[in-house]
C-alpha positions as a printed Julia matrix, in Angstrom:
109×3 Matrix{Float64}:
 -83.6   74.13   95.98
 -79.89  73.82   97.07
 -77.67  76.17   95.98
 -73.98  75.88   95.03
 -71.64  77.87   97.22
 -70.41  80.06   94.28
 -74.22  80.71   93.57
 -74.86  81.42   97.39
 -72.1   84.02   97.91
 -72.79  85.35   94.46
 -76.15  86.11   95.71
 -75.75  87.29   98.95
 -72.77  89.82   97.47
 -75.58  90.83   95.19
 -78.22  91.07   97.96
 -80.94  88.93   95.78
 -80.75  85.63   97.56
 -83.82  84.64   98.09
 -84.49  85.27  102.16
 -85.13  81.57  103.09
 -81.79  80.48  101.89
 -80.53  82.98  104.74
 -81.37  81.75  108.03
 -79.08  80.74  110.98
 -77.41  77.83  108.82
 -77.2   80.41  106.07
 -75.26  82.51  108.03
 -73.19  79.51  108.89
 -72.3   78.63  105.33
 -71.25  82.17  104.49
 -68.84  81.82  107.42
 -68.12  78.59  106.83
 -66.92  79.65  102.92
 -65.21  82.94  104.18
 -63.02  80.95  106.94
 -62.18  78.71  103.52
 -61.19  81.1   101.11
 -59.64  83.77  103.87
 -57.63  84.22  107.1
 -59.8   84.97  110.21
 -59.71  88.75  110.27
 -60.7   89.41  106.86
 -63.0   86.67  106.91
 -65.21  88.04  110.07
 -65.2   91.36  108.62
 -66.07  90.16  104.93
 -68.95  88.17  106.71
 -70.15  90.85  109.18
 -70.31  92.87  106.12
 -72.7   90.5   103.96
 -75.04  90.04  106.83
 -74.89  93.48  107.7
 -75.84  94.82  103.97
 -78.27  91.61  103.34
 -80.31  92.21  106.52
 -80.25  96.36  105.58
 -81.34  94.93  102.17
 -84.21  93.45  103.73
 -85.29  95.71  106.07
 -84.43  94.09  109.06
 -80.98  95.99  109.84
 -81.75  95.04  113.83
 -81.2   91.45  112.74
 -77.3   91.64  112.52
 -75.52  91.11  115.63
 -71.82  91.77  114.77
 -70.45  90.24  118.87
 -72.28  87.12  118.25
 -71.42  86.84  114.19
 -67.29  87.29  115.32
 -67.8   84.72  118.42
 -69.55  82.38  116.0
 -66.75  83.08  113.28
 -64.07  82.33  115.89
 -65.68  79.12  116.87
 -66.22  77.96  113.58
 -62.55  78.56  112.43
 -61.21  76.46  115.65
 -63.45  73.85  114.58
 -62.21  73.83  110.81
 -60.87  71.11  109.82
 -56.75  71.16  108.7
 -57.11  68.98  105.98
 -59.79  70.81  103.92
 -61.84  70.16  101.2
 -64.86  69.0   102.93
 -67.97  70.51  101.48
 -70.86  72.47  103.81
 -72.89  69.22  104.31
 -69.87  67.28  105.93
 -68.66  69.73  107.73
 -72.42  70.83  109.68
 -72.17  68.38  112.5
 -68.74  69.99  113.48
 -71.22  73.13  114.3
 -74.22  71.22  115.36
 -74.04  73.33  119.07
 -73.81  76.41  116.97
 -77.12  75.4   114.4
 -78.92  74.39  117.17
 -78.57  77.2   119.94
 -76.07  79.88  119.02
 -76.81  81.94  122.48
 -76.42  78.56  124.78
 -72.82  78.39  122.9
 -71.85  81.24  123.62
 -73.2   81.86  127.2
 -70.77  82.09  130.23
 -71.36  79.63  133.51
């Protein structure tokens, strides 16, 4: 089932999206949405929040990494595209390093 964005954050701001909508891309797309609607400091924290209260929410508080969530944040909004309105879908292969390996992204050397 694919969500809308406005259903997505809804539900993650209301803690009942269902878990499987919330894996690594998940996370993505909520930063991805934040970085649209905000500037980069509010964003991070508004995101680091929802993950933060989302993985409490399910119990798995030691899931929430708040260094690598801001690195991927600040990745994501140098990769953002000026022009805007590109949807989630045509904007994922601009993060494709990130979905597929967010630690070899962000190692050093």
């Amino acid at each position: 089932m694919c969500l809308s964005d406005a259903t997505f954050v809804e539900q993650i701001d209301r803690l009942s999206l269902a878990p499987q909508h919330f894996n690594h891309v998940g996370h993505l797309r909520l930063a991805w949405l934040r970085l649209g609607q905000r500037s980069l400091e509010p964003a991070i924290e508004s995101v680091c929040a929802g993950i933060q209260a989302y993985a409490t929410h399910l119990g798995a508080p030691d899931k929430f990494h708040r260094t690598v969530t801001e690195a991927l944040l600040r990745i994501m909004a140098q990769r953002m595209p000026s022009q805007g309105g590109l949807d989630w879908p045509k904007c994922l292969p601009l993060f494709e390093d990130v979905v597929q390996d967010a630690a070899g992204v962000l190692s050093v050397g």
